[in-house]
N, C-alpha and C positions, 0 to 999 in steps of 0.2 A: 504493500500500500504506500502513494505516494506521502509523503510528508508536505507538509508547513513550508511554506519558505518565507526563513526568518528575513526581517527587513532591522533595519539601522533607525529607523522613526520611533521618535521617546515619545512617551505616553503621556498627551499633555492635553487631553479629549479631542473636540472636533472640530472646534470653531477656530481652527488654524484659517489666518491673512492670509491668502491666495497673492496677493502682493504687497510689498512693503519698500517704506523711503528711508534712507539711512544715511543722515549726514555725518560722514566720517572727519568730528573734531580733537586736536589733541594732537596732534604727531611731532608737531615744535616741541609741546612742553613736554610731550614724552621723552623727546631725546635729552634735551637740559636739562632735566630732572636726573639723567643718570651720566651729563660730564659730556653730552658725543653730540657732534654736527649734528645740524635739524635735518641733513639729508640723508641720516642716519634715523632717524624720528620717519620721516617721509617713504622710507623705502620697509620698515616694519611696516606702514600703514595698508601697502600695496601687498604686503604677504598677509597682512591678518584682512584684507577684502576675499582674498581666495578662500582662505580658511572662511569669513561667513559664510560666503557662494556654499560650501556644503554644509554648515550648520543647516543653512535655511531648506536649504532643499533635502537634508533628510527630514528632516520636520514637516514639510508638506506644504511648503512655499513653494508657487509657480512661478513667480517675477522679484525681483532685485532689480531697486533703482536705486542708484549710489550716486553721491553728489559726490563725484571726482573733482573737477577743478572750475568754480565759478570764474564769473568776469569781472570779479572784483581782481580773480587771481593775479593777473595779470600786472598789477601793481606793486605787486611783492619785490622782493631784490631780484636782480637779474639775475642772480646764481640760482639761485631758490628757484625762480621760473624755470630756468635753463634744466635745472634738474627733474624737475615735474614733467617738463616734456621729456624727456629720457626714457623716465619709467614710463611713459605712456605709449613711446615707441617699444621698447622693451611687450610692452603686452600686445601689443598691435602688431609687431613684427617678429619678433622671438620669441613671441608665446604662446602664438597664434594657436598651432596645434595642439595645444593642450587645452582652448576652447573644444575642438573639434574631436578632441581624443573622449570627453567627458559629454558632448551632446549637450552643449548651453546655447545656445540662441544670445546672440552676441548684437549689441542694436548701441549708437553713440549719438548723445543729442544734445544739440549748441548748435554755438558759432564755430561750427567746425573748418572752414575759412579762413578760420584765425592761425591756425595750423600749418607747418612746413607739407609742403608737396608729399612729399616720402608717406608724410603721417596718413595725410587724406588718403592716398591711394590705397595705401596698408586697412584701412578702418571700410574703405568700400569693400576690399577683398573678403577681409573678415565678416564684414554683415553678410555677404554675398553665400558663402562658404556656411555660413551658422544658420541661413535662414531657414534651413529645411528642419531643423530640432522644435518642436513643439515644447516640449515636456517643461524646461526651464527655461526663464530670460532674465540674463545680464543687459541693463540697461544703463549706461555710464552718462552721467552730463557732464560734458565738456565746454568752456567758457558758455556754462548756462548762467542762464538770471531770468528768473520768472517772470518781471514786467517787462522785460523783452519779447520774451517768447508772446505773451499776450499782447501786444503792439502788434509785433509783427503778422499774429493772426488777427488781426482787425485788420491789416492791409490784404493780405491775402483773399481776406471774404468780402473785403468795397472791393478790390479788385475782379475778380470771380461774378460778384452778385450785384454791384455797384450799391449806390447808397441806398438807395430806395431797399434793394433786397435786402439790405444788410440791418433795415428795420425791424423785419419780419421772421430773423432767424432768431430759434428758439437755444438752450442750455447746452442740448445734446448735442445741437447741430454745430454750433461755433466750436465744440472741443474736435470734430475733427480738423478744424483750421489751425490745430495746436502741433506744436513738435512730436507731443504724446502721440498722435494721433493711432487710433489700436491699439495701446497699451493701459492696460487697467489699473483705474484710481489706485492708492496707495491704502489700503483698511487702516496700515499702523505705519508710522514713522518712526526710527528711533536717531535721538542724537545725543554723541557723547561727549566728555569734556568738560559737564556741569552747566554749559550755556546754555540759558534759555531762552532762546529768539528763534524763527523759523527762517533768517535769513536766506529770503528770497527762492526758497525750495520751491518748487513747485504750486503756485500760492492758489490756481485755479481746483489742479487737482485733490491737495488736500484738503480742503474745507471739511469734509467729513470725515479723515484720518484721527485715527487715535494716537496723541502723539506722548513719547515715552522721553524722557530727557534723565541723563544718567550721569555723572561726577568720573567717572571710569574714562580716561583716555582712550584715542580709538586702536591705536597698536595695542593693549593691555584687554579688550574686551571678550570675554569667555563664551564660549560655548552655555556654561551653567547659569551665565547672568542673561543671556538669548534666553534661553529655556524659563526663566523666570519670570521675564517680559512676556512670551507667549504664555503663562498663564494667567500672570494678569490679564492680560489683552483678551482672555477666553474669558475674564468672568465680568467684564462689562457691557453692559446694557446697550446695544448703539441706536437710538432712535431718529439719527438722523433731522430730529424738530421734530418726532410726531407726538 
């Protein structure tokens, strides 16, 4: 007789986030805190994102959206930047296959323009190559900023619908004019670091996000403190206004 087959998902009932926003804060003061360059803080933060990528998906998350690198970033020191996009090449280019070895659905949304040639081309490849994975989606925002993104789809849909139409579109209709567009709202947020501000995350899609804010740097963030999060997050009420 055949057996069970055991699965890797902890027992945390049912009402597991099908997707979730995770602004990865901390990785400076991670590193300062223990004596070592922030590009040392910055490149823990990029291993312990792989590491959530499979907390959440043995748990029974379908999507991961991670706030990689906003448009404020860009203002940081020039070393700092320079190294951010490094790592971003590094995943984009030298890591690609181990999206494709693991079946993640790989999707990058910004000002991706903003970006050296190498990068963009690397990041179409990659979405091109991942699109066929259903099961899980890494969604990276790159030189995002929420009120861009919503500017930008108001011109998209005066453009498209002109003014007159652009009257008459409804909630549902205008989120496909969005970067999201096909990607499902956020249930829960979580951000760490102890900040509490939603800086510029996602500001359409999560209005109804439950959002978790935690004092834990983002290179230092466990598995067991994940897991703790989703049961809170399972034993609240979401009524949405009703």
């Amino acid at each position: 007789m055949a057996t069970a087959k055991k699965t890797n998902r902890p027992q945390i009932g049912e009402n597991i986030p099908k997707s979730i926003g995770i602004i990865m804060d901390g990785n400076r003061r991670f590193a300062r805190a223990r004596g070592l360059p922030i590009f040392k803080g910055h490149e823990a933060g990029y291993e312990k994102l792989k590491e959530f990528v499979r907390f959440a998906r043995e748990a029974g998350v379908r999507t991961v959206i991670a706030y990689a690198f906003s448009t404020e970033n860009w203002n940081r020191a020039k070393e700092e930047v320079g190294y951010l996009i490094m790592l971003l090449e590094r995943a984009v280019i030298k890591q690609a296959d181990e999206f494709l070895k693991e079946k993640v659905c790989v999707r990058f949304i910004g000002q991706i323009e903003c970006f050296p040639k190498r990068i963009r081309d690397a990041i179409k490849k990659i979405e091109r190559e991942t699109s066929q994975y259903k099961d899980f989606t890494l969604v990276l925002l790159l030189s995002y900023g929420g009120r861009a993104e919503i500017i930008e789809g108001i011109k998209k849909l005066v453009k498209e619908k002109g003014a007159k139409g652009a009257l008459e579109i409804n909630e549902s209709e205008f989120g496909k004019y969005l970067m999201t567009a096909g990607i499902p709202d956020p249930e829960l947020v979580i951000r760490t670091s102890g900040e509490i501000r939603t800086s510029n995350f996602l500001p359409w899609q999560s209005v109804y996000s439950e959002w978790f804010f935690t004092k834990t740097l983002w290179p230092a963030f466990s598995r067991r403190e994940f897991l703790k999060i989703l049961k809170e997050f399972a034993s609240r009420e979401r009524r949405k206004g009703k």
